[in-house]
Backbone as JSON, one array per atom type, in Angstrom:
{
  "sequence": "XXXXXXXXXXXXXXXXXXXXXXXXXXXXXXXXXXXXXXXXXXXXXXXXXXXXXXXXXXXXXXXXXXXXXXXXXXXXXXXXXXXXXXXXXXXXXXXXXXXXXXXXXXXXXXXXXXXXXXXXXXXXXXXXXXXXXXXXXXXXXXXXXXXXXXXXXXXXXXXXXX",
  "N": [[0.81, -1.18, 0.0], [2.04, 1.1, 1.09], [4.64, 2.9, -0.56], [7.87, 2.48, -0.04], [10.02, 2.8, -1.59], [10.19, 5.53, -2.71], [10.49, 7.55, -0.84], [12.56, 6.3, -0.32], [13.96, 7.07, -2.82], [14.06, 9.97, -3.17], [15.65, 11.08, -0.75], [18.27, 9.73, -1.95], [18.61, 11.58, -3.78], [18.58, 14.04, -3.55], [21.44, 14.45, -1.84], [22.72, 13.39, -3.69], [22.68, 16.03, -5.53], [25.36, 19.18, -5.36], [25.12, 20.98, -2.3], [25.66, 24.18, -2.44], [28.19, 26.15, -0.91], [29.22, 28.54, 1.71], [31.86, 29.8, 2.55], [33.05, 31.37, 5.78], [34.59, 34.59, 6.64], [34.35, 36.09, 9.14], [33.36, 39.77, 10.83], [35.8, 41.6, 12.45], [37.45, 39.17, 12.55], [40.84, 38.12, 11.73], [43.14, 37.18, 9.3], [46.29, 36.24, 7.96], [47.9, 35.29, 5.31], [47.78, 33.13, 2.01], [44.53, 31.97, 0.77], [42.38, 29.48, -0.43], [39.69, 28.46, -1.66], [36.9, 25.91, -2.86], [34.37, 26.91, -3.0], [32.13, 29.15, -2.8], [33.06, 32.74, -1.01], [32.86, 35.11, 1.89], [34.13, 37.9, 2.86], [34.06, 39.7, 5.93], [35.97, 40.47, 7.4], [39.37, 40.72, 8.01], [41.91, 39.78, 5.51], [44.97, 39.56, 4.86], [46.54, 38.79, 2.58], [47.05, 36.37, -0.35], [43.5, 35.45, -2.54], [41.7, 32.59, -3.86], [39.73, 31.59, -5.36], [37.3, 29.35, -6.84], [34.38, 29.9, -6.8], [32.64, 32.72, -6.1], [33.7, 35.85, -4.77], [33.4, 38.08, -2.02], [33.5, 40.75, -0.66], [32.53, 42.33, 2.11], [31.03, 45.54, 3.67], [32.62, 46.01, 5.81], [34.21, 44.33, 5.14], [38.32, 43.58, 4.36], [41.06, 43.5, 2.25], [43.97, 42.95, 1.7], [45.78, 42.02, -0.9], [45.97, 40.26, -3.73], [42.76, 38.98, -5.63], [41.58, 35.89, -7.0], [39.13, 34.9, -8.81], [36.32, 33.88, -9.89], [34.03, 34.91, -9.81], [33.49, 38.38, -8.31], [32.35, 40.31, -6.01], [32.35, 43.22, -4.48], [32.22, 45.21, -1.55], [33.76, 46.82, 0.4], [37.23, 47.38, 0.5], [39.55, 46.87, -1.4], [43.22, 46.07, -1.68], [44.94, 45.39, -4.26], [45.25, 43.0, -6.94], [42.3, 42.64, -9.12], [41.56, 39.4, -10.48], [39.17, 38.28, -12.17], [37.04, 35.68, -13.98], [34.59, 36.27, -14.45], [32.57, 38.2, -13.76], [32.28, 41.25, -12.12], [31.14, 43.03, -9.58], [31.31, 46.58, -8.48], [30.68, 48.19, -5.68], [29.2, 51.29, -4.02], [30.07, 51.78, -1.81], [32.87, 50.5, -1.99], [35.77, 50.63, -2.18], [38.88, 50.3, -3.92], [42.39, 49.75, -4.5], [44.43, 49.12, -6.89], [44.64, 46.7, -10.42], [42.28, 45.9, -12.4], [41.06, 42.46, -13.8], [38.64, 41.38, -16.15], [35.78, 40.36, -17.39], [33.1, 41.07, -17.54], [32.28, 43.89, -15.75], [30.55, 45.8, -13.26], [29.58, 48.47, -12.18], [28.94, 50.7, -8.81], [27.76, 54.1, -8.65], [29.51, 56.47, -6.98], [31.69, 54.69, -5.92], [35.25, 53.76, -5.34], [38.22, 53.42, -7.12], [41.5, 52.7, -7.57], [43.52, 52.45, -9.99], [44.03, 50.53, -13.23], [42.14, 49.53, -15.63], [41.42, 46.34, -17.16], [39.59, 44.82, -19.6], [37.93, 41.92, -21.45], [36.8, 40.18, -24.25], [37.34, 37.57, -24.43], [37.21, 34.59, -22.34], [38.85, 35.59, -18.7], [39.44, 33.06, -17.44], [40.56, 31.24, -19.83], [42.98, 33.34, -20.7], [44.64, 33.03, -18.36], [44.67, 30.44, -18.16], [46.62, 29.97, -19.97], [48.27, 31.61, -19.88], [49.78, 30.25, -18.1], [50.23, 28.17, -18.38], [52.24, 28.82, -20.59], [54.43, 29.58, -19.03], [55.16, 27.25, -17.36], [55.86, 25.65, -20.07], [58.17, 27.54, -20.56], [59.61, 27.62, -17.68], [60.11, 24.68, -17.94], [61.92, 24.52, -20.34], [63.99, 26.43, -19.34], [64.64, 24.43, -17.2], [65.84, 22.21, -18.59], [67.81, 23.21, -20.2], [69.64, 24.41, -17.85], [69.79, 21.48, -17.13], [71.24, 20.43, -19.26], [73.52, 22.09, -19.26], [75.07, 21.5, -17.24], [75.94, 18.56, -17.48], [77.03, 19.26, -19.74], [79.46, 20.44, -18.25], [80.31, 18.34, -16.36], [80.85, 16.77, -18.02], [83.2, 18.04, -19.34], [84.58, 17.84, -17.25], [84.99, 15.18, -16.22], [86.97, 14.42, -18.49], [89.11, 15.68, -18.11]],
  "CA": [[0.0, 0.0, 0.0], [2.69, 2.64, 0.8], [5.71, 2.87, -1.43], [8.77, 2.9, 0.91], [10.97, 3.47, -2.48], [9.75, 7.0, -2.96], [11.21, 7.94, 0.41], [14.73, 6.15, -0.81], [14.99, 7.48, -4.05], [13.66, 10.96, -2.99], [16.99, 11.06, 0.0], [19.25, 10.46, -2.64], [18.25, 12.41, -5.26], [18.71, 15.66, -2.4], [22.46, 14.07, -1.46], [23.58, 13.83, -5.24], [22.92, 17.44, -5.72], [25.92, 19.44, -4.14], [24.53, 21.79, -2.02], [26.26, 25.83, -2.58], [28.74, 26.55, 0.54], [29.57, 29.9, 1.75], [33.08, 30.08, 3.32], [32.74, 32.99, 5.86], [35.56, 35.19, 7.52], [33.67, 37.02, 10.42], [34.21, 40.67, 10.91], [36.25, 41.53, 13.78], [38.27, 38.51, 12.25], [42.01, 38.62, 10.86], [43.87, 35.67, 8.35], [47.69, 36.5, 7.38], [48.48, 34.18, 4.5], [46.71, 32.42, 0.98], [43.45, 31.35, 1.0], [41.84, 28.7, -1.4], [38.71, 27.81, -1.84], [36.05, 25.54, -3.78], [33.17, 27.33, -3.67], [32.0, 31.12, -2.52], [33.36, 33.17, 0.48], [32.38, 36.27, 2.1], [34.79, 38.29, 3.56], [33.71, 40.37, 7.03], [37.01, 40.7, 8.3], [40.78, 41.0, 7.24], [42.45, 38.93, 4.93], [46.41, 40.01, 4.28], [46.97, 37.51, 1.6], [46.13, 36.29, -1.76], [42.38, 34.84, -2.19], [41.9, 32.02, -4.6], [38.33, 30.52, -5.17], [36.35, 28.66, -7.77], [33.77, 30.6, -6.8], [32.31, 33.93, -6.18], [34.38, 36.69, -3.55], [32.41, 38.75, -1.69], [34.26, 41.42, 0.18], [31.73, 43.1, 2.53], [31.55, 47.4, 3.64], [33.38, 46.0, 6.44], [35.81, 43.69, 5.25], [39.33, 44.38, 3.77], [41.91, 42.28, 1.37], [45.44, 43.28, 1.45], [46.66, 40.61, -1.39], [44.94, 40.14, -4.84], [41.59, 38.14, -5.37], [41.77, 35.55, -8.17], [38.1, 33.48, -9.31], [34.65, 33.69, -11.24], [32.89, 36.44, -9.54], [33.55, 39.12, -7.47], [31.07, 41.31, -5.52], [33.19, 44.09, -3.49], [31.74, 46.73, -0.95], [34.71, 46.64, 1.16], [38.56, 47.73, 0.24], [40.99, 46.08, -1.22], [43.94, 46.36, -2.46], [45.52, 43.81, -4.82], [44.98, 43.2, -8.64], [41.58, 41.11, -9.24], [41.42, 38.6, -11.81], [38.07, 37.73, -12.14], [36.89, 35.73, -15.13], [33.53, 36.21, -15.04], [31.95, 39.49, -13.95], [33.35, 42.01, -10.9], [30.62, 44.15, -9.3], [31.87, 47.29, -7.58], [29.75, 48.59, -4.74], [29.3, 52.4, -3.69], [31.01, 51.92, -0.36], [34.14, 49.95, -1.96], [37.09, 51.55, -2.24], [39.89, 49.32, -4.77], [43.48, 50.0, -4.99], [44.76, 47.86, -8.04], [44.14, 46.42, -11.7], [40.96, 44.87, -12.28], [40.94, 42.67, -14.87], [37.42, 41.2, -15.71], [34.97, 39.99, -18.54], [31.89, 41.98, -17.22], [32.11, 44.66, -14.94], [28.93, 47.08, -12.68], [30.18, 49.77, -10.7], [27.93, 51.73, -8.89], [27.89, 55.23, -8.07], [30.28, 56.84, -5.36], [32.62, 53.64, -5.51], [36.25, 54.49, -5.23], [39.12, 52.99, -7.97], [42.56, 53.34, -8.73], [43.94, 51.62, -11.09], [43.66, 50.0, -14.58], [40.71, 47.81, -16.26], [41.41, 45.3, -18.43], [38.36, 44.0, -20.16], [38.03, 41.17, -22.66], [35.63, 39.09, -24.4], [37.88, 36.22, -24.35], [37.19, 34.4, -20.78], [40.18, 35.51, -18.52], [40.34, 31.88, -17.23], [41.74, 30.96, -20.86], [43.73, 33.79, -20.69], [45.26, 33.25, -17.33], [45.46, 29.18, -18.64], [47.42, 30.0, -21.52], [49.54, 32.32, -19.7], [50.44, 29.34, -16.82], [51.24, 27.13, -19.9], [53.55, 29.37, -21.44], [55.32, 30.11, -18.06], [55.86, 26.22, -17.39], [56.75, 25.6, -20.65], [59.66, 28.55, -20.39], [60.66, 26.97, -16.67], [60.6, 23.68, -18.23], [63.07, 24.59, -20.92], [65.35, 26.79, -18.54], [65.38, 23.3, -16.41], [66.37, 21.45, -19.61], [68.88, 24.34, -20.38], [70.48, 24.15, -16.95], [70.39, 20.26, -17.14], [72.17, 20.44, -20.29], [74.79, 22.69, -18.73], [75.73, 20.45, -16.08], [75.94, 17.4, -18.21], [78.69, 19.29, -20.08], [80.51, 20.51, -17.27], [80.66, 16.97, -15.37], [81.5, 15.49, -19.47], [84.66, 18.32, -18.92], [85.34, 17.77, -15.95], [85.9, 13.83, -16.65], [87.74, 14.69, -19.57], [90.88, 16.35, -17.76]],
  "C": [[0.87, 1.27, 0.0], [3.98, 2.07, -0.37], [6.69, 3.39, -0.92], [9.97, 3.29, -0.69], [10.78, 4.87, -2.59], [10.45, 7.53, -2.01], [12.69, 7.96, 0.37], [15.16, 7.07, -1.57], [14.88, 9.28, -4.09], [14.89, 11.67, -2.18], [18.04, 10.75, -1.22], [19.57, 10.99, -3.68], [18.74, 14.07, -4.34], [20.52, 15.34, -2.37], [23.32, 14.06, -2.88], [23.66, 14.95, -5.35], [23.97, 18.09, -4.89], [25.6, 20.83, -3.43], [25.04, 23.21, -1.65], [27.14, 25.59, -1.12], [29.41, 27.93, 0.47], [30.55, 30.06, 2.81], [32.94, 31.26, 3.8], [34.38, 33.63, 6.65], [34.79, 36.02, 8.14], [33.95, 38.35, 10.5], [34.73, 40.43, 12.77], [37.97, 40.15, 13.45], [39.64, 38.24, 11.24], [42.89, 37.45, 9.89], [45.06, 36.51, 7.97], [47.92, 35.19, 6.28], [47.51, 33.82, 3.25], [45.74, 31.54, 1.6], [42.86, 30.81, -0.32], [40.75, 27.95, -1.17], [37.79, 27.23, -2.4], [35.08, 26.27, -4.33], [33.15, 29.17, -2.89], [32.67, 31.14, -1.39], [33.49, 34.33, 0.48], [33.36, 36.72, 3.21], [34.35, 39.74, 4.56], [35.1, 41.03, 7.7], [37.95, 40.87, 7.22], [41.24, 40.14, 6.66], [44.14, 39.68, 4.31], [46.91, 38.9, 3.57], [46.35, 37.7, 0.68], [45.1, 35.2, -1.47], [41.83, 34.1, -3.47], [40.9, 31.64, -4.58], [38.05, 30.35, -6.05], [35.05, 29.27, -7.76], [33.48, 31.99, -6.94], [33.21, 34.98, -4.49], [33.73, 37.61, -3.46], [33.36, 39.35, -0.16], [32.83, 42.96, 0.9], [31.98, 44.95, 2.61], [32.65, 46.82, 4.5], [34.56, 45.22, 6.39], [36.88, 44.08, 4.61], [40.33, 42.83, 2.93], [42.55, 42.78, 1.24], [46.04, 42.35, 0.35], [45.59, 40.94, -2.91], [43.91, 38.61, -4.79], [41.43, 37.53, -6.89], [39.86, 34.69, -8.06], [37.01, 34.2, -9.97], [33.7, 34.54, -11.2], [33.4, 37.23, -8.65], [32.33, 40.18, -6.82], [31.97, 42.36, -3.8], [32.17, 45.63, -2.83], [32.45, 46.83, -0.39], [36.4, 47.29, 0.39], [38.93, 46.83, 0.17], [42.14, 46.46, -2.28], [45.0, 45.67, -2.9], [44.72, 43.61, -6.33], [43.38, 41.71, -8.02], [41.3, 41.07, -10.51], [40.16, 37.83, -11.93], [37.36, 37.26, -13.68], [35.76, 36.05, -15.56], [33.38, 37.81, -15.3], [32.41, 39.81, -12.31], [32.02, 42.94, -10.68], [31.19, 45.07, -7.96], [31.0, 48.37, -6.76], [30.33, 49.79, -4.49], [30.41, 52.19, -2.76], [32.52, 51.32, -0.64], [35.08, 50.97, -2.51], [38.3, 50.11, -2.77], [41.41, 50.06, -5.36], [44.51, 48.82, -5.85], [44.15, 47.55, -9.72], [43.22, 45.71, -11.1], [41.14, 44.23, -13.71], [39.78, 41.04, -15.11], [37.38, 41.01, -17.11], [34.11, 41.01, -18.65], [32.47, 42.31, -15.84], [30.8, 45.84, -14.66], [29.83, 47.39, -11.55], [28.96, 50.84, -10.52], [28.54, 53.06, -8.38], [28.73, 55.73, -7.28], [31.55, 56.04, -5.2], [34.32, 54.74, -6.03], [37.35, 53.27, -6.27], [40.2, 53.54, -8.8], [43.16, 52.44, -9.13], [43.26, 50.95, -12.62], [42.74, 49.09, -14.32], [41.42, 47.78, -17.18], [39.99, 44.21, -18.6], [38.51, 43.41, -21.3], [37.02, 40.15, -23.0], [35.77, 38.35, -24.47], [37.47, 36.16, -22.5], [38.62, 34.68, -20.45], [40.89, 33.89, -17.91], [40.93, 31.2, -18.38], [43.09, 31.61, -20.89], [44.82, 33.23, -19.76], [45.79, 31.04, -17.42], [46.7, 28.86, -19.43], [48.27, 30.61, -20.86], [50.55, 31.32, -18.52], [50.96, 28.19, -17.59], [52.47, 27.29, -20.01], [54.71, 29.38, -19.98], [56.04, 28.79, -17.44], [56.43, 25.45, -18.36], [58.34, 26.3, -20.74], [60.19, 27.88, -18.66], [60.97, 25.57, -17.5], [61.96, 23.75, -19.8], [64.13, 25.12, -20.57], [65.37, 25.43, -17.52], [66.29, 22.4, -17.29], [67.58, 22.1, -20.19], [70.39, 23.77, -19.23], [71.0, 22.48, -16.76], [71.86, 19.96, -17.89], [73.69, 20.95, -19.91], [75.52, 21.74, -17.92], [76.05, 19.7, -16.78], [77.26, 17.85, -19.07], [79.91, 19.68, -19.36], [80.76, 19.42, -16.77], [81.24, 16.31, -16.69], [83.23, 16.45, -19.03], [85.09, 18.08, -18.32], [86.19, 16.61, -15.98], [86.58, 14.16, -17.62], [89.21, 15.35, -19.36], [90.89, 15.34, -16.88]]
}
């Protein structure tokens, strides 16, 4: 008469989905160092470091970011000052105040907000950009390691050789 499956498949149909998380820093609260995270985080407090997320950064009136803010969204009412690389879209709130490049897909700034420094806007996503440029930069270490290998390899061939 009842249908105890409905109940099962209903629990993990909720548990597959993954459900948003919002990394918070408190105000009043201070972090020295990089921060990396999966998904969003809302900053209340201080952060003196660089801020790395997959998600969306959300720098309140009251919080602050000494460091640059790298991921997919930004939403700033707060100060900071540090280049952000945001690939998606960057909104800049009246009350924020930004010392640094911004460099963004889509950008909304409202009214009153405070900014110094350069925009860079592009209709290419910047996470290609910023892929392509971490390419090129381990290709060029990996050929100055292959360089310096090389070097050695003929100094130790001279060396045996006297």
């Amino acid at each position: 008469m009842f249908d105890n499956n409905k109940k099962k498949n209903a629990g993990k149909k909720r548990s597959a989905g993954k459900t948003p998380s919002v990394n918070m820093l408190s105000e009043g609260a201070k972090v020295k160092g990089e921060v990396f995270v999966e998904d969003d985080i809302r900053i209340a407090g201080t952060l003196e470091g660089d801020l790395v997320t997959k998600g969306k950064a959300i720098v309140t009136s009251s919080g602050k970011v000494d460091g640059n803010i790298r991921g997919k969204f930004a939403d700033i009412a707060g100060n900071v000052e540090g280049e952000l690389k945001i690939s998606d879209k960057v909104v800049i709130r009246k009350s924020a105040v930004i010392e640094g490049n911004v460099f963004t897909k889509t950008l909304l700034v409202e009214e009153g907000a405070q900014f110094d420094g350069s925009l860079h806007m592009s209709k290419e996503s910047l996470e290609d950009k910023l892929s392509t440029d971490n390419q090129a930069k381990s290709a060029g270490k990996k050929q100055t390691a292959s360089k310096e290998a090389e070097a050695a390899q003929k100094k130790k061939a001279g060396e045996s050789a006297d």
